[in-house]
mmJSON file of the N, C-alpha and C atoms, coordinates in Angstrom:
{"data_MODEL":{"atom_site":{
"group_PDB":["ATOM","ATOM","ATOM","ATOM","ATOM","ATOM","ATOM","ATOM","ATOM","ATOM","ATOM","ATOM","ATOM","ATOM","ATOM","ATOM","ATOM","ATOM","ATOM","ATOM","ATOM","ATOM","ATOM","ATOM","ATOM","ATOM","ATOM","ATOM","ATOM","ATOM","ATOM","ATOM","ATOM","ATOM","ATOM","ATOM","ATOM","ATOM","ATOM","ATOM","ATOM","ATOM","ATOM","ATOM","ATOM","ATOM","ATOM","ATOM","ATOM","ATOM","ATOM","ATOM","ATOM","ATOM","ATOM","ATOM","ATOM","ATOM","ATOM","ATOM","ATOM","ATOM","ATOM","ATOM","ATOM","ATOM","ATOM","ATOM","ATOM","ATOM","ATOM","ATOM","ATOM","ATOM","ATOM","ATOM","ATOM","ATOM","ATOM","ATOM","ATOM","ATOM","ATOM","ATOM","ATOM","ATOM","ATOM","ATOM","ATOM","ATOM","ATOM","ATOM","ATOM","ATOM","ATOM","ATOM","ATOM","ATOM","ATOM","ATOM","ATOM","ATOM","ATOM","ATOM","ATOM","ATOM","ATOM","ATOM","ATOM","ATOM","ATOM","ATOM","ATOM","ATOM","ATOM","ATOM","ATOM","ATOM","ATOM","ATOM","ATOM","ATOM","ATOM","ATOM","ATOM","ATOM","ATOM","ATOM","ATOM","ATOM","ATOM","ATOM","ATOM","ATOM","ATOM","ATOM","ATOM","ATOM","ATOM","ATOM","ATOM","ATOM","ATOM","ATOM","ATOM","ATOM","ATOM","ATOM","ATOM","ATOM","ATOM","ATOM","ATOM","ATOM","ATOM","ATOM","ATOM","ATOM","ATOM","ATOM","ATOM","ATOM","ATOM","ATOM","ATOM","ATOM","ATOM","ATOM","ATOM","ATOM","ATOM","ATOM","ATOM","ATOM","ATOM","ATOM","ATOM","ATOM","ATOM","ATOM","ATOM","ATOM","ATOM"],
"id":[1,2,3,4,5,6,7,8,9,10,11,12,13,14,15,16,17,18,19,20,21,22,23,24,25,26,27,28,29,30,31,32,33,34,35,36,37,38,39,40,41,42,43,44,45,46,47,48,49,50,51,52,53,54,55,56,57,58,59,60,61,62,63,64,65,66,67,68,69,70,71,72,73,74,75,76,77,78,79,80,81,82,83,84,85,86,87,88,89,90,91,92,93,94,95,96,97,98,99,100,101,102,103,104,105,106,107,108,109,110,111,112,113,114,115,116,117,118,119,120,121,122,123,124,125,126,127,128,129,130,131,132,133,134,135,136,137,138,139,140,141,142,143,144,145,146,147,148,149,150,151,152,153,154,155,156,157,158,159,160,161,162,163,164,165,166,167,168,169,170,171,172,173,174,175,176,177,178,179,180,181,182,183],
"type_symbol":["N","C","C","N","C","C","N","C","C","N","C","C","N","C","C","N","C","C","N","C","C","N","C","C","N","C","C","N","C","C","N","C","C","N","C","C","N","C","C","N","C","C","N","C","C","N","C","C","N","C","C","N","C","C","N","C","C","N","C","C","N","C","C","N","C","C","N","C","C","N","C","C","N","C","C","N","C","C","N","C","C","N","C","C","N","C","C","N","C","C","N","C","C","N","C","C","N","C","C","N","C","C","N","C","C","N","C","C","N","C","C","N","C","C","N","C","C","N","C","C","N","C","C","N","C","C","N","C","C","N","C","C","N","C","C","N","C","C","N","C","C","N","C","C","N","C","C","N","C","C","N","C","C","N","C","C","N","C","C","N","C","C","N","C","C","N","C","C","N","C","C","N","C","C","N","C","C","N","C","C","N","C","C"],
"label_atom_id":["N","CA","C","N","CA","C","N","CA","C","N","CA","C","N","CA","C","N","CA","C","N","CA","C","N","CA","C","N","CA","C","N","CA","C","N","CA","C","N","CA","C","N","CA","C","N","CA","C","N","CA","C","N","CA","C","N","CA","C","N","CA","C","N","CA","C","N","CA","C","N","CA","C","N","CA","C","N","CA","C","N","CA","C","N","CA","C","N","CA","C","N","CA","C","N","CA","C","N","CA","C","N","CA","C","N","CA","C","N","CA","C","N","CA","C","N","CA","C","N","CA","C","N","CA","C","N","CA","C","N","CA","C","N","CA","C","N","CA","C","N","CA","C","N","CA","C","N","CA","C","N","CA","C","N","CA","C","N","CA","C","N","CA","C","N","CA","C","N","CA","C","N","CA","C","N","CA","C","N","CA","C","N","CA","C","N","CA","C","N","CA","C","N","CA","C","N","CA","C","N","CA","C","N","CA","C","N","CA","C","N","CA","C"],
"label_alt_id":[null,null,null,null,null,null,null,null,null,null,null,null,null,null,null,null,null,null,null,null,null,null,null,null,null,null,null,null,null,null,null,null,null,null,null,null,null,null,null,null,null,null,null,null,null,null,null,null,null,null,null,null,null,null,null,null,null,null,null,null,null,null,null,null,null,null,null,null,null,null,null,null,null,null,null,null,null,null,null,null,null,null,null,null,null,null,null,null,null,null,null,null,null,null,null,null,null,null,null,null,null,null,null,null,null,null,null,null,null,null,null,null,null,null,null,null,null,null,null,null,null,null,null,null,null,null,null,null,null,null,null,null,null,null,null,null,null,null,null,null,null,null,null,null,null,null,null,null,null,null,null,null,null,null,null,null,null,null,null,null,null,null,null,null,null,null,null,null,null,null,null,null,null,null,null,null,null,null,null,null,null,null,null],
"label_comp_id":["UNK","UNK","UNK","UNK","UNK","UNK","UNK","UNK","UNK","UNK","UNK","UNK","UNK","UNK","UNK","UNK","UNK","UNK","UNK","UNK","UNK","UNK","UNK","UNK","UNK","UNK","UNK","UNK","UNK","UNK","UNK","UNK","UNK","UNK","UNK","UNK","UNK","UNK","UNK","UNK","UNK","UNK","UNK","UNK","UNK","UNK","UNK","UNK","UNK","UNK","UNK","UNK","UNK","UNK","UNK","UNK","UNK","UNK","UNK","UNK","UNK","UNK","UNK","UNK","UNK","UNK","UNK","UNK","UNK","UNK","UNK","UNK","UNK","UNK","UNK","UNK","UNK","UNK","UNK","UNK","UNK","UNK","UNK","UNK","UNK","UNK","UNK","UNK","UNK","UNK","UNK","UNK","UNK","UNK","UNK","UNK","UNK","UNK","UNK","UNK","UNK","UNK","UNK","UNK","UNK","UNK","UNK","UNK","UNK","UNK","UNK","UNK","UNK","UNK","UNK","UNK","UNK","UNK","UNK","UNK","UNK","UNK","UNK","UNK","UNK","UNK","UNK","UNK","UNK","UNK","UNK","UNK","UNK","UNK","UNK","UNK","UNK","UNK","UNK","UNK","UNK","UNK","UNK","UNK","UNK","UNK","UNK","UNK","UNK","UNK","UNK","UNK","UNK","UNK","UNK","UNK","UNK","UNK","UNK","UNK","UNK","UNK","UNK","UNK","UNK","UNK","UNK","UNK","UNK","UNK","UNK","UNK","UNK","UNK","UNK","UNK","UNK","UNK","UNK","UNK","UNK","UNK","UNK"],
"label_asym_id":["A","A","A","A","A","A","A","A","A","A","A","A","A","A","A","A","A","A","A","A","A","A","A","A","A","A","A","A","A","A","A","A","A","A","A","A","A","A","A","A","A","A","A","A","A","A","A","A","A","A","A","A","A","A","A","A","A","A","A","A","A","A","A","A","A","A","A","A","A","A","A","A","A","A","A","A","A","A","A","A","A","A","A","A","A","A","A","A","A","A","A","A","A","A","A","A","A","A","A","A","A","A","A","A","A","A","A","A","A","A","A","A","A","A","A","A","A","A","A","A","A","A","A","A","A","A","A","A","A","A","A","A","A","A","A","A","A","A","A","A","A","A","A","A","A","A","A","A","A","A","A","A","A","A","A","A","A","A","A","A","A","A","A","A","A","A","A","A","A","A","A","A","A","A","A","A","A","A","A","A","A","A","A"],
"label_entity_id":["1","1","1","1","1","1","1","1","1","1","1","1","1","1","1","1","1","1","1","1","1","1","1","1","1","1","1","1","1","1","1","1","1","1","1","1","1","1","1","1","1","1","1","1","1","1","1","1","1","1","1","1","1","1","1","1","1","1","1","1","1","1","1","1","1","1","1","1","1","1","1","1","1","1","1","1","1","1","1","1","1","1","1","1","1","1","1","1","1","1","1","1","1","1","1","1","1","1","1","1","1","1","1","1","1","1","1","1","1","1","1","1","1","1","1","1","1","1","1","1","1","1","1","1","1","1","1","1","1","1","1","1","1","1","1","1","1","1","1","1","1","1","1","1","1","1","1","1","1","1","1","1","1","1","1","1","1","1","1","1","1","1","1","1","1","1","1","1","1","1","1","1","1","1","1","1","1","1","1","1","1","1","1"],
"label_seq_id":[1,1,1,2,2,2,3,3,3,4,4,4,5,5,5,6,6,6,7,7,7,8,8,8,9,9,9,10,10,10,11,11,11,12,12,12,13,13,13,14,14,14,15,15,15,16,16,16,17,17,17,18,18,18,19,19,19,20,20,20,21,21,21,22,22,22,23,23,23,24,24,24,25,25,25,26,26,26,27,27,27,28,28,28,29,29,29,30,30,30,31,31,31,32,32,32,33,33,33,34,34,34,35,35,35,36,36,36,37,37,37,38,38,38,39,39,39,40,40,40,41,41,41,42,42,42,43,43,43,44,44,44,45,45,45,46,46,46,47,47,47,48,48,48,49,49,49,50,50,50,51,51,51,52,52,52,53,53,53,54,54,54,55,55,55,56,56,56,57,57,57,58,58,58,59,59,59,60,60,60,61,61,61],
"pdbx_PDB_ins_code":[null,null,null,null,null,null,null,null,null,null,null,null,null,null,null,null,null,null,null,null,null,null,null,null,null,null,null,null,null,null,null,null,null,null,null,null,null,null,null,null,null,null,null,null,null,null,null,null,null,null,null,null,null,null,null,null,null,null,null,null,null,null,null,null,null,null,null,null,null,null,null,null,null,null,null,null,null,null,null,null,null,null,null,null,null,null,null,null,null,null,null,null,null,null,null,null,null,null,null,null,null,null,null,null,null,null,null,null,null,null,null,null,null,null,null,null,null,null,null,null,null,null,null,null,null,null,null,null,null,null,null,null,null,null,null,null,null,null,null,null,null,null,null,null,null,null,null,null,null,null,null,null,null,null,null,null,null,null,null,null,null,null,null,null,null,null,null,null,null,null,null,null,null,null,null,null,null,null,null,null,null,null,null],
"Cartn_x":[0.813,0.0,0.858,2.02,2.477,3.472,3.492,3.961,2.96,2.014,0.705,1.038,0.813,0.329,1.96,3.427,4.116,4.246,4.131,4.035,2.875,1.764,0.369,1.331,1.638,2.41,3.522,4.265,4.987,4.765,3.557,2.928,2.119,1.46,1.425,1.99,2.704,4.259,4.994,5.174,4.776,3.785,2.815,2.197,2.075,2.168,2.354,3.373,4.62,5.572,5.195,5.015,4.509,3.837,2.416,1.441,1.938,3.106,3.468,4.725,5.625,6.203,5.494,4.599,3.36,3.137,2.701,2.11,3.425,4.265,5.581,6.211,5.976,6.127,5.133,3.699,2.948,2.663,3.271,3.134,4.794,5.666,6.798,6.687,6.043,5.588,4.619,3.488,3.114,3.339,5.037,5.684,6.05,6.804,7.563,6.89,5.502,5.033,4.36,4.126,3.814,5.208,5.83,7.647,7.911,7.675,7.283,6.958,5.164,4.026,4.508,5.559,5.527,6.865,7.777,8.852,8.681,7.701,6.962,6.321,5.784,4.918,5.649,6.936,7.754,8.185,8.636,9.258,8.042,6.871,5.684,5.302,6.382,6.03,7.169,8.096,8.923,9.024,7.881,7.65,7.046,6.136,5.77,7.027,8.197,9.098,10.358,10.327,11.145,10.654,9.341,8.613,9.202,8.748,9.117,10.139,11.243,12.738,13.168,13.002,13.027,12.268,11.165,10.15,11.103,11.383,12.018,10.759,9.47,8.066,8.292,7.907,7.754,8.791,8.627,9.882,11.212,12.272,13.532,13.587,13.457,13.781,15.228],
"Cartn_y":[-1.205,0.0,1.271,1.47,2.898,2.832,1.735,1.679,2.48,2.176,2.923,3.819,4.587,6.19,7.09,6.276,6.798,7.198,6.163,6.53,7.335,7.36,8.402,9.853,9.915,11.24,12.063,10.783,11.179,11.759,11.333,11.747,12.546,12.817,14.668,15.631,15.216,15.898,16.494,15.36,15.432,16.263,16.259,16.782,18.213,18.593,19.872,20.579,20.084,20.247,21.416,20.045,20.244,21.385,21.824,22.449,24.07,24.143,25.212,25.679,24.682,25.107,25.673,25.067,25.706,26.919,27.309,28.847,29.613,29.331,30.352,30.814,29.429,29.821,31.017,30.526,31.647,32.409,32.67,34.394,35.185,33.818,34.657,34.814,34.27,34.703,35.742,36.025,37.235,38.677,38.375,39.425,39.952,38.598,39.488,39.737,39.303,40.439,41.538,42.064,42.834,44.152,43.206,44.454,44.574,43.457,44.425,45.197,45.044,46.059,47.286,47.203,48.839,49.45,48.497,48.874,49.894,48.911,49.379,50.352,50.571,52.106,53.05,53.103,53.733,54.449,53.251,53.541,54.474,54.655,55.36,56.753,57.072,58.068,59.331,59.346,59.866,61.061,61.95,63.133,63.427,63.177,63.608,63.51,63.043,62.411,63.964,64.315,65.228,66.398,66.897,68.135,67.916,67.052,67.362,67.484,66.702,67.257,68.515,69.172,70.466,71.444,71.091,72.362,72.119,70.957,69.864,69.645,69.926,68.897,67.578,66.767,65.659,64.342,63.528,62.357,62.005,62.489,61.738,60.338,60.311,58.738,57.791],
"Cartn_z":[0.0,0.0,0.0,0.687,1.024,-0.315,-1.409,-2.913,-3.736,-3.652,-4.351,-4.078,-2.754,-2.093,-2.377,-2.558,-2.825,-4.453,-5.717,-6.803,-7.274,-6.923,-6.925,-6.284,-5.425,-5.007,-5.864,-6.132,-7.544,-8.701,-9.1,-10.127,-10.025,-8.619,-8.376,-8.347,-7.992,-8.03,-9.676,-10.239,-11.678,-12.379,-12.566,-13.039,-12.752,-11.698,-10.972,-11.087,-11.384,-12.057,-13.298,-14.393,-15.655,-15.963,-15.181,-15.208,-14.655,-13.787,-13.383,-14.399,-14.929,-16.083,-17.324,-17.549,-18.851,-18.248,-16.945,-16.631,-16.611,-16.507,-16.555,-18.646,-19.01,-20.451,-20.93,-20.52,-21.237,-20.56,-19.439,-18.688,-19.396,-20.046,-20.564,-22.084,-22.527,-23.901,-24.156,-23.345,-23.245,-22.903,-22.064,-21.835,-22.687,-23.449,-24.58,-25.858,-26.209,-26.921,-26.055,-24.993,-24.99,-24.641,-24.86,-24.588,-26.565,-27.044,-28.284,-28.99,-28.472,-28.587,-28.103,-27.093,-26.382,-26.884,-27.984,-28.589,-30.145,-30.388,-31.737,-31.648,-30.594,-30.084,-30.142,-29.369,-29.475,-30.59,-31.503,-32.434,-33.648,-33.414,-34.4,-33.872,-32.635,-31.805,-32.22,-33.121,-33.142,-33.177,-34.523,-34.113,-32.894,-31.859,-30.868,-29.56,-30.114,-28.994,-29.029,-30.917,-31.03,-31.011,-30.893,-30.409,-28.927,-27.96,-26.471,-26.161,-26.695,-26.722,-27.091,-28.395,-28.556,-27.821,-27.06,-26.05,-24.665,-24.236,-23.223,-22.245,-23.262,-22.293,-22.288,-21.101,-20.986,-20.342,-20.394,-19.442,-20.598,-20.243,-21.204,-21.242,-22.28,-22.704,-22.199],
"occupancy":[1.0,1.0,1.0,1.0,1.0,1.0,1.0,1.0,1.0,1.0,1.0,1.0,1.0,1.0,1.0,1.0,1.0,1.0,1.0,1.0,1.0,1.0,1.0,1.0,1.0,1.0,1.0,1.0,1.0,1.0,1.0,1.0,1.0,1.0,1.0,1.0,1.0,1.0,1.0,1.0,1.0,1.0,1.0,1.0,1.0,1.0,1.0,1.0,1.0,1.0,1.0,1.0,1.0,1.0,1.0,1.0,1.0,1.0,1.0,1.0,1.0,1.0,1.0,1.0,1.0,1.0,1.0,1.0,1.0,1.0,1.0,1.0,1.0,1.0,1.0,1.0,1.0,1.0,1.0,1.0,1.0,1.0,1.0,1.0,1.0,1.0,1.0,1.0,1.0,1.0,1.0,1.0,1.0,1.0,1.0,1.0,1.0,1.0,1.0,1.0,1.0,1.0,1.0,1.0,1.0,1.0,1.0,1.0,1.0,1.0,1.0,1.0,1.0,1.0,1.0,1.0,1.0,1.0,1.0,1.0,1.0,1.0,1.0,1.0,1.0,1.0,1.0,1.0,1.0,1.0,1.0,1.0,1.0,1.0,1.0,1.0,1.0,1.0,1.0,1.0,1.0,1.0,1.0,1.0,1.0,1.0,1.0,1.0,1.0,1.0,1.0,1.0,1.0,1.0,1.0,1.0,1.0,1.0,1.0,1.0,1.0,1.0,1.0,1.0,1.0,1.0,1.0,1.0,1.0,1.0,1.0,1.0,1.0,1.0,1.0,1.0,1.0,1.0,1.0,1.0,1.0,1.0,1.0],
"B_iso_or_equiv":[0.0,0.0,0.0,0.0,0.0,0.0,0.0,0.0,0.0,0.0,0.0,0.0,0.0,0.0,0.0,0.0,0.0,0.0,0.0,0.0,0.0,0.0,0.0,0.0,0.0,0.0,0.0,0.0,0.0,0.0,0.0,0.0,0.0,0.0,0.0,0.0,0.0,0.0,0.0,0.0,0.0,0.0,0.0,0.0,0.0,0.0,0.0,0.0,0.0,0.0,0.0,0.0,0.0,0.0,0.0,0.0,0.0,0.0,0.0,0.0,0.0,0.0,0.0,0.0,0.0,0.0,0.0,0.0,0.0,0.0,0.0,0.0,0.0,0.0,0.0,0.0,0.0,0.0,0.0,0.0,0.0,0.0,0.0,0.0,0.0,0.0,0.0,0.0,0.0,0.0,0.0,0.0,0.0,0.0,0.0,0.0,0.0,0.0,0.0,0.0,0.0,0.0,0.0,0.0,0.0,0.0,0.0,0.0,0.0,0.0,0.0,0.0,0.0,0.0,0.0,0.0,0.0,0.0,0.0,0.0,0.0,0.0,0.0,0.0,0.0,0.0,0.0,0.0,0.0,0.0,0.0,0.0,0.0,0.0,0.0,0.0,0.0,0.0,0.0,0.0,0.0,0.0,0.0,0.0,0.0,0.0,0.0,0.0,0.0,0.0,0.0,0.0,0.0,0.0,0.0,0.0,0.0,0.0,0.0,0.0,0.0,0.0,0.0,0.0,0.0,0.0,0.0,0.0,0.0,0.0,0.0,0.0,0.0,0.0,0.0,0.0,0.0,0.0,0.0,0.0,0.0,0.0,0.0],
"pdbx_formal_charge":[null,null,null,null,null,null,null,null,null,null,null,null,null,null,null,null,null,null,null,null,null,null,null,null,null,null,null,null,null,null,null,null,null,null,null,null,null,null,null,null,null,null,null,null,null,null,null,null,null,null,null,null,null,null,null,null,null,null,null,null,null,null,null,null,null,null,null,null,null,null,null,null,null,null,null,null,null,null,null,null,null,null,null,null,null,null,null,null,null,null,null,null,null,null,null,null,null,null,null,null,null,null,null,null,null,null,null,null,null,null,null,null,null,null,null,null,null,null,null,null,null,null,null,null,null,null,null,null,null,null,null,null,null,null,null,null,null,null,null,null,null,null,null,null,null,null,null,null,null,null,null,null,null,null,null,null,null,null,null,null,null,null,null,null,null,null,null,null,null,null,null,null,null,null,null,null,null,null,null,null,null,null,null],
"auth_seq_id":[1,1,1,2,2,2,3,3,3,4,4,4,5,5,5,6,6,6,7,7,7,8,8,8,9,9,9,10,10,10,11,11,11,12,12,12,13,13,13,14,14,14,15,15,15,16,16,16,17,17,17,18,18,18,19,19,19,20,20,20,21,21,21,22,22,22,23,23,23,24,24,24,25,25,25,26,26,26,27,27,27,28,28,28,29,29,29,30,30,30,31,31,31,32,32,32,33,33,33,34,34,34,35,35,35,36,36,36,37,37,37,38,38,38,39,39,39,40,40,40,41,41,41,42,42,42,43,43,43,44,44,44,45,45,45,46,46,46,47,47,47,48,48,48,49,49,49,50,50,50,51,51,51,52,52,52,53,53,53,54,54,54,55,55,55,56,56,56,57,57,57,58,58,58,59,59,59,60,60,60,61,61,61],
"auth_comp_id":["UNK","UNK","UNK","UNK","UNK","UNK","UNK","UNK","UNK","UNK","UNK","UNK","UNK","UNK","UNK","UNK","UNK","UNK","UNK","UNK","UNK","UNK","UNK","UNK","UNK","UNK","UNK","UNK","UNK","UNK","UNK","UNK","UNK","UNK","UNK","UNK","UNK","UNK","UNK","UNK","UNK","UNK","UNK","UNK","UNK","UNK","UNK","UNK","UNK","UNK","UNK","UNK","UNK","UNK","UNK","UNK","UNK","UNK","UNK","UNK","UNK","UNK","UNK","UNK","UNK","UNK","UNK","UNK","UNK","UNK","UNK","UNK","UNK","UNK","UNK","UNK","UNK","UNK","UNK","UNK","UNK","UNK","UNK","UNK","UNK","UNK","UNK","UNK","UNK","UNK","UNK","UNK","UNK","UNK","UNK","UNK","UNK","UNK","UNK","UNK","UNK","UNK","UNK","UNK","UNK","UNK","UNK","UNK","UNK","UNK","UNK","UNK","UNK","UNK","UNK","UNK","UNK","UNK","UNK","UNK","UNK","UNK","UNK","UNK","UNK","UNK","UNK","UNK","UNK","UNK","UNK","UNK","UNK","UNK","UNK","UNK","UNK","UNK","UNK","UNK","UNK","UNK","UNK","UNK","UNK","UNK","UNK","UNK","UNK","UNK","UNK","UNK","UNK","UNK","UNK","UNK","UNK","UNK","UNK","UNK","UNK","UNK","UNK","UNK","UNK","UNK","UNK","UNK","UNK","UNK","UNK","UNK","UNK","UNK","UNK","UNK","UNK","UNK","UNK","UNK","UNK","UNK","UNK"],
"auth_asym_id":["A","A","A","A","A","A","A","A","A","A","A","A","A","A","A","A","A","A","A","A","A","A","A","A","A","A","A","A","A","A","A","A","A","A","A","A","A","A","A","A","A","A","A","A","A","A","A","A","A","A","A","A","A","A","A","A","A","A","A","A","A","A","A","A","A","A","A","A","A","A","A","A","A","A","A","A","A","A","A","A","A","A","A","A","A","A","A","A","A","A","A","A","A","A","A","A","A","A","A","A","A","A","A","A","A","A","A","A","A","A","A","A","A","A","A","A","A","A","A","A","A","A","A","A","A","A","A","A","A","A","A","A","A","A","A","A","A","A","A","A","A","A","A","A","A","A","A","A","A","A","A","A","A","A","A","A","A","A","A","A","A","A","A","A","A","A","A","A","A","A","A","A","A","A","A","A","A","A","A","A","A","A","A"],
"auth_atom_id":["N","CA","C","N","CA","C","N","CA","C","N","CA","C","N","CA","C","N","CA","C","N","CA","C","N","CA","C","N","CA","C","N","CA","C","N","CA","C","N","CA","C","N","CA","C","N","CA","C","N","CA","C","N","CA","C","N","CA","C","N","CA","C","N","CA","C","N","CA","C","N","CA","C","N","CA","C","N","CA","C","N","CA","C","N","CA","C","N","CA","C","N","CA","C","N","CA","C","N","CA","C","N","CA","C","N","CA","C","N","CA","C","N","CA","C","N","CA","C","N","CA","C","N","CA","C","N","CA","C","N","CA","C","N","CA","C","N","CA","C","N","CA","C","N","CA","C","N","CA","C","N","CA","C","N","CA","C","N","CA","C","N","CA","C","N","CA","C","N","CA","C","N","CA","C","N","CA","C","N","CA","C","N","CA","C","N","CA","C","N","CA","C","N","CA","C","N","CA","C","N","CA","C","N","CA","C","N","CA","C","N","CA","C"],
"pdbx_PDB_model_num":[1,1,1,1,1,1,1,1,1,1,1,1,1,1,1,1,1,1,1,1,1,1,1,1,1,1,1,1,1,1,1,1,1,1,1,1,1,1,1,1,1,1,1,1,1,1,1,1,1,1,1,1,1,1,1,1,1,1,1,1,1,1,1,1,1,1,1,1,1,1,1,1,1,1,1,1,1,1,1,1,1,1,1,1,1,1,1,1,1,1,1,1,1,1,1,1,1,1,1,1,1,1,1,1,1,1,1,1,1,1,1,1,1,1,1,1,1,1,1,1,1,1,1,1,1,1,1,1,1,1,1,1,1,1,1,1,1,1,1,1,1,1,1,1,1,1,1,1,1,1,1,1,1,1,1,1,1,1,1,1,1,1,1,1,1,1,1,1,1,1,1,1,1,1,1,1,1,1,1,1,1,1,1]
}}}
């Protein structure tokens, strides 16, 4: 019996594993498109970036 209750544990163990590696991939794949999304933003912002530099409104990059 404590063969059963030890390999059943294992394989909770296991699986839990597994299931918490999957939530770390796609909380890190969603990072990095959204560090994309906010690269690309950037980069479409240019005249509004070189008006505030020349007035010196706004946060330095």
């Amino acid at each position: 019996m404590p063969a059963i209750l030890d390999l059943l544990y294992r394989e909770y163990c296991r699986a839990r594993l597994a299931e918490m590696r999957k939530q770390l991939l796609i909380a890190a794949e969603r990072f990095e498109t959204l560090e994309a999304d906010h690269d690309a933003a950037k980069l479409g912002d240019d005249e509004t970036t070189d008006a505030h530099r020349k007035t010196g409104l706004g946060m330095p990059n």
